[in-house]
MIGU-793543 format. One record per residue: residue number from 1; residue in one letter; x, y, z of N, C-alpha, C in turn. Coordinates in steps of 0.2 Angstrom, whole numbers, plus 2048, in hexadecimal, padded with zeros to 3 digits. Atoms other than C-alpha are relative to their C-alpha. Layout:
N
 pos code  nx  ny  nz cax cay caz  cx  cy  cz
 NUM    a   X   Y   Z   X   Y   Z   X   Y   Z
...
// end
This chain:
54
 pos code  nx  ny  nz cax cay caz  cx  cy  cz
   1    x 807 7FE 802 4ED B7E C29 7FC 800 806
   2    x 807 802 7FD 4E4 B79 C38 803 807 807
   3    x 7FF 7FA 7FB 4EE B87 C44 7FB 807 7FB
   4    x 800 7FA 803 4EA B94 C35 7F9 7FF 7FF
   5    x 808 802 801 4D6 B8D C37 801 805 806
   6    x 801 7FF 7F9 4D8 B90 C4A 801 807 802
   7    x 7FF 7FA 7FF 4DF BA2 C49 7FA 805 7FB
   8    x 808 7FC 805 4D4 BA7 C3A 803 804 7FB
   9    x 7FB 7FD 806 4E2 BAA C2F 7FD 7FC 7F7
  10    x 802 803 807 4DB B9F C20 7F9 7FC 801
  11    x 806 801 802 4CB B9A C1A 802 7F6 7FE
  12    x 800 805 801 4C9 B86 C19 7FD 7FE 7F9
  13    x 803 802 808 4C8 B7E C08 7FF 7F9 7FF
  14    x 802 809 800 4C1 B6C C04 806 7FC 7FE
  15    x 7FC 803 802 4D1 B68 BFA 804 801 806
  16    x 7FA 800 7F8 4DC B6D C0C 7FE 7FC 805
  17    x 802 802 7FD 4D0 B66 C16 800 7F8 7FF
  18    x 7FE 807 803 4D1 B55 C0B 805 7FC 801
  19    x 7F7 7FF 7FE 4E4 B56 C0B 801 7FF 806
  20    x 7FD 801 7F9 4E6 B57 C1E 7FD 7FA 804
  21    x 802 806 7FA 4D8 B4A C23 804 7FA 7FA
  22    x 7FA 805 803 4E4 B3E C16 804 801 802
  23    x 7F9 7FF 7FD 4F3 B44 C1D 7FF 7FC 808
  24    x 803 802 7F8 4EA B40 C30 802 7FA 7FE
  25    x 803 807 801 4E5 B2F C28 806 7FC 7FD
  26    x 7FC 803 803 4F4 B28 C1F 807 801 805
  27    x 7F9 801 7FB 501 B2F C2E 7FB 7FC 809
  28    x 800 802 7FB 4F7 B27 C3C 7FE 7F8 7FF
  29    x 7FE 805 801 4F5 B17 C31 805 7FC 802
  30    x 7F8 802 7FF 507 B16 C31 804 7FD 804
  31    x 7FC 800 7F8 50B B1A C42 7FC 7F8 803
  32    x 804 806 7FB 4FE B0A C47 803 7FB 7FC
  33    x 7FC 806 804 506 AFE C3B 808 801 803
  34    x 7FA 7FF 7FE 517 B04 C41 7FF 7FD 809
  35    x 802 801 7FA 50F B02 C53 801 7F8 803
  36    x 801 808 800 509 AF0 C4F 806 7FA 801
  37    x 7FB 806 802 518 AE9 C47 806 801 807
  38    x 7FC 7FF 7FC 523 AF0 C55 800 7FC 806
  39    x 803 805 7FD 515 AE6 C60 801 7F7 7FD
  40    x 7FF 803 801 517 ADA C57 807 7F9 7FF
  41    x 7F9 802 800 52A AD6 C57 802 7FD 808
  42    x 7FB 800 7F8 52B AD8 C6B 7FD 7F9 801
  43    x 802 806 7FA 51D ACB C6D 802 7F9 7FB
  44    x 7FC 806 803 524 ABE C60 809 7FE 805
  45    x 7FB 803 7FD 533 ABD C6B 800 7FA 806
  46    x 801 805 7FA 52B AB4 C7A 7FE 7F9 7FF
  47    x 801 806 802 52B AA4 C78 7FC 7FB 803
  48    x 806 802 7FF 51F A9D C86 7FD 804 804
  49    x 805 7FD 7FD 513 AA8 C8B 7FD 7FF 808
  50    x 801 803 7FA 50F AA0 C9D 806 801 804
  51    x 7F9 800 7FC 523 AA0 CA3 800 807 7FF
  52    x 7FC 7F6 800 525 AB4 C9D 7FD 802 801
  53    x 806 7FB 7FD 515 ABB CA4 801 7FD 807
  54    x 800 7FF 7F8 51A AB5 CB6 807 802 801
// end
């Protein structure tokens, strides 16, 4: 949709326009929870923060 904006091949429509900022919204939630939990795992491993940061 958004190359076929930029060339001038299609006309933008509220329901695409809708569609793609939810698609945006729900694949870059994803990726930030997928991000987090993977944050999360690493730094549950260390056990005392003061010995593994020198």
């Amino acid at each position: 949709m958004a190359l076929g904006i930029a060339v001038g091949g299609t006309q933008p429509t509220l329901s695409g326009v809708t569609l793609f900022l939810l698609k945006e919204a729900v694949g870059g939630a994803l990726l930030g929870m997928r991000t987090d939990y993977a944050t999360f795992l690493l730094l549950r491993r260390i056990n005392e923060y003061q010995v593994e940061a020198c």
